[in-house]
C-alpha positions in Angstrom: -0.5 -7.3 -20.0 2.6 -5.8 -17.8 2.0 -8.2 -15.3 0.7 -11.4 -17.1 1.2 -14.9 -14.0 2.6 -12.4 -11.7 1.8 -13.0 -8.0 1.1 -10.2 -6.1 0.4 -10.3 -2.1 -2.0 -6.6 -1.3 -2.0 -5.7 2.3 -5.1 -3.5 3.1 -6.6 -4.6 -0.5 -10.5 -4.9 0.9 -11.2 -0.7 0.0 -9.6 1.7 -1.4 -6.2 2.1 -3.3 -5.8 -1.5 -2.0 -8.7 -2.7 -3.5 -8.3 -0.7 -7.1 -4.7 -1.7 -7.1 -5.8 -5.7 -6.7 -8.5 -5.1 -9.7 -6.0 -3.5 -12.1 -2.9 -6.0 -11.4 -5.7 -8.2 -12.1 -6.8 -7.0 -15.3 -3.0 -6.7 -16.4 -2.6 -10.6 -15.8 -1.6 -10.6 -12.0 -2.8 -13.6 -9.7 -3.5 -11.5 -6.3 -3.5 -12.3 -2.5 -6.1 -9.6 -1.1 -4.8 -9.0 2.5 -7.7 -7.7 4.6 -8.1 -7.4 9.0 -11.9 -6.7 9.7 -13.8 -6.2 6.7 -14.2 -10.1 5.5 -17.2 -9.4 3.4 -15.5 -6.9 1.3 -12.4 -9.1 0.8 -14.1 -11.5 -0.9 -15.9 -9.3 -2.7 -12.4 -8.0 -4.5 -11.4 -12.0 -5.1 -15.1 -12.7 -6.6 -14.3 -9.5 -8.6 -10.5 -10.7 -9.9 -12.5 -13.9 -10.6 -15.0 -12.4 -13.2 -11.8 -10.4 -14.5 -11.0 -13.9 -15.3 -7.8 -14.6 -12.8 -7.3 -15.9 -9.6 -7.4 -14.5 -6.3 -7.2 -15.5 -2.5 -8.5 -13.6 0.7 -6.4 -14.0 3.9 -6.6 -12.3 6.9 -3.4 -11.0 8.6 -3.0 -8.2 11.3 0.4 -7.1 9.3 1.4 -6.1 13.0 2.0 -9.1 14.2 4.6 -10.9 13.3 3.2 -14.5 13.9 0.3 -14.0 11.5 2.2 -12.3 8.8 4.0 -15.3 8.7 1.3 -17.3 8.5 -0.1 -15.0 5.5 3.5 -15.6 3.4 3.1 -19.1 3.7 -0.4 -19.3 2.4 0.6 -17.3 -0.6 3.2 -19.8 -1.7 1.0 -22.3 -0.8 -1.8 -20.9 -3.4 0.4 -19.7 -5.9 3.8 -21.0 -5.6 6.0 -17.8 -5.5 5.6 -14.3 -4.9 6.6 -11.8 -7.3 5.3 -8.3 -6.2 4.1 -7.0 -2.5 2.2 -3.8 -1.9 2.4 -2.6 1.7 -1.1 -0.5 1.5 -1.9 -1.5 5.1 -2.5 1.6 6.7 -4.8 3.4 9.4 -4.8 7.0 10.5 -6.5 8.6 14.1 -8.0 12.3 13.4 -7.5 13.5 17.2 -6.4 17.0 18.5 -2.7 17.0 19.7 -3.4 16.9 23.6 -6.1 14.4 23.3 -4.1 12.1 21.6 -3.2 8.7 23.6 -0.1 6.4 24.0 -2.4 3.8 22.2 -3.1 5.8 19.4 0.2 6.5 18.8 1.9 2.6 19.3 -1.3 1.5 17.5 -0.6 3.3 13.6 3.0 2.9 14.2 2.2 -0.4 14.7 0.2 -0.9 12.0 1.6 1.7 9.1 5.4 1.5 9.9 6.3 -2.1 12.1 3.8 -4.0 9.2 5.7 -2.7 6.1 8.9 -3.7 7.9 7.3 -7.5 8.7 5.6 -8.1 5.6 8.7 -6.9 3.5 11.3 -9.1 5.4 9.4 -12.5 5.3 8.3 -12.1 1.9 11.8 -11.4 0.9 13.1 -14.0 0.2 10.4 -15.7 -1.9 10.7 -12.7 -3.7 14.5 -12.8 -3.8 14.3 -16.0 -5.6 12.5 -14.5 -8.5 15.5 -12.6 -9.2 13.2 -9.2 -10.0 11.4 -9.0 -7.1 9.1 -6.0 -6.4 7.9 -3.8 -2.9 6.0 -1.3 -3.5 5.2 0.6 0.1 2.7 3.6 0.4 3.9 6.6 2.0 2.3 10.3 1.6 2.6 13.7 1.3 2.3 14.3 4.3 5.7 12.5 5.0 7.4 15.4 3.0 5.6 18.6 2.6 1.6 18.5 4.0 1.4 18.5 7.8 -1.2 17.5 9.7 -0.9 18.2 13.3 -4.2 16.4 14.4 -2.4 13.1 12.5 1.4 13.8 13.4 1.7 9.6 14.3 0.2 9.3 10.8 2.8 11.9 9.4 5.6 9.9 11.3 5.0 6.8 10.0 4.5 7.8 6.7 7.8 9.7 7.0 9.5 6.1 8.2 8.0 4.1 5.1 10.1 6.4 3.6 13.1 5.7 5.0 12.2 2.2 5.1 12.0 2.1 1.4 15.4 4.1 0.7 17.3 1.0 3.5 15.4 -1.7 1.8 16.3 -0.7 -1.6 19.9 -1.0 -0.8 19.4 -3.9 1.4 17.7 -6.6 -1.2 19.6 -5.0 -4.3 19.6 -6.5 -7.2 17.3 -9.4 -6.8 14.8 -6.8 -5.6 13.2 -3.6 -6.7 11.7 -1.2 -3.4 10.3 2.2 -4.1 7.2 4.0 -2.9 4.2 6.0 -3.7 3.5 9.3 -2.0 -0.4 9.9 -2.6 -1.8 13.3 -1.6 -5.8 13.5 -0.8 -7.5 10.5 -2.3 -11.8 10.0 -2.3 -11.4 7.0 -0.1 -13.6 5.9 2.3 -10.5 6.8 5.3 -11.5 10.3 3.8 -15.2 10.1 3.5 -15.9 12.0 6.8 -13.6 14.8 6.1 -15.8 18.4 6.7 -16.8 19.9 3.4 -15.5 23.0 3.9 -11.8 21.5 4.5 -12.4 19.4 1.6 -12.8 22.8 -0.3 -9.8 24.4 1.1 -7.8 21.5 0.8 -9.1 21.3 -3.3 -7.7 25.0 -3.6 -4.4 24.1 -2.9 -4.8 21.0 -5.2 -3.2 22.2 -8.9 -5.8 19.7 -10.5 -8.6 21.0 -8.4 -9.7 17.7 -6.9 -8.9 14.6 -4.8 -7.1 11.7 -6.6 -9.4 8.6 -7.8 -8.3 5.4 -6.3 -7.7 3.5 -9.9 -4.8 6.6 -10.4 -2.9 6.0 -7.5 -3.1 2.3 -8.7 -2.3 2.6 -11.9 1.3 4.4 -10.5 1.6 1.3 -8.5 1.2 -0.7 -11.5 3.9 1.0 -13.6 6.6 0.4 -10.7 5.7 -3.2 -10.2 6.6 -3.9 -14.1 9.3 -3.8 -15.8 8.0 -0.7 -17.4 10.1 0.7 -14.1 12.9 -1.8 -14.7 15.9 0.5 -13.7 14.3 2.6 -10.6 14.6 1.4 -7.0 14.7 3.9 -3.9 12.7 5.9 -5.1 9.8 7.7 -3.9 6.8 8.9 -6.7 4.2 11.7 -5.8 1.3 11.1 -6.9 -0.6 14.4 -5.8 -2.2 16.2 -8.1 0.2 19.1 -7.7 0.7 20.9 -4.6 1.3 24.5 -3.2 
């Protein structure tokens, strides 16, 4: 097991890559913390899962936006578990709207969310994590923060383009006690993706080397392999995980 009585807070772990990264850090021997906002049901339908896997798990809700609350998340964390060892900033939420149609809101709202909650979740679980002495972020960018752009999503793009950056500043900035890098997904089957057309799906897919959309267990198992020591000597870095692209 690569992460056997790790502890691992998930933000955005109810669906999704969040939700297939908490089953597989699971089933390599990680205790999790499976950070949901609105879907209550399916957050403790992951922990009930970890629990048949045969490890523990905790739901807690936490808008990772506010700053308050993500406090109070971290402190339940230690609480249940003691210590945290590994955070995923997963958290993420994306509005599909035509460039002049596109609000004020919208914009603050997944900046908010995508960019100002990796920044709040990664600087109050730092120091728990500090005093592991080989700590773990892992944040989740995407392609379209380097080389896919998505006009109808640009605040999506921008973010995404931040977490970047945001990983590169926090690598430097918790070196050596902690480890930061990111995963760049392309076009996952999610359900963020379900309503997609079908003929963009099929254009999309043709630009896809593989010829498909990632599954959410491979995006996780990339997580994985960064949050052991498996990826002992790489910080800053970011890691496509696309499918090939052109």
């Amino acid at each position: 097991m690569k992460l056997k009585n790790k502890i691992a807070l998930i933000t955005g772990a109810s669906g999704g890559i969040g939700k297939a990264t908490a089953l597989l850090f699971a089933k390599e021997g990680a205790k999790v913390a499976v950070n949901y906002f609105s879907s209550e049901n399916e957050a403790k339908s992951v922990v009930e899962e970890i629990q048949k896997i045969g490890s523990e798990a905790i739901a807690i809700k936490c808008d990772v936006s506010n700053e308050e609350q993500v406090i109070s998340m971290v402190d339940q964390v230690l609480s249940k578990f003691g210590s945290i060892d590994i955070l995923v900033n997963n958290a993420g939420i994306v509005f599909d709207v035509p460039f002049l149609e596109r609000t004020v809101e919208q914009w603050k709202k997944t900046l908010d969310v995508n960019l100002l909650g990796t920044f709040l979740c990664s600087k109050y679980a730092s120091e728990p994590l500090k005093k592991t002495n080989n700590g773990k972020i892992i944040n989740i960018s995407s392609t379209n923060a380097i080389d896919c752009f998505s006009p109808e999503a640009m605040d999506y793009d921008a973010s995404k383009a931040g977490i970047i950056i945001l990983t590169r500043d926090f690598a430097k900035e918790l070196a050596p006690e902690i480890r930061v890098n990111a995963i760049a997904p392309g076009w996952v089957d999610t359900k963020m993706n379900k309503d997609l057309p079908k003929d963009f799906i099929d254009e999309e897919i043709k630009n896809i080397y593989l010829k498909r959309f990632a599954k959410p267990e491979e995006i996780a198992k990339a997580i994985v392999f960064l949050a052991s020591d498996d990826a002992s000597y790489i910080t800053g870095s970011i890691l496509k995980v696309d499918g090939g692209h052109g």
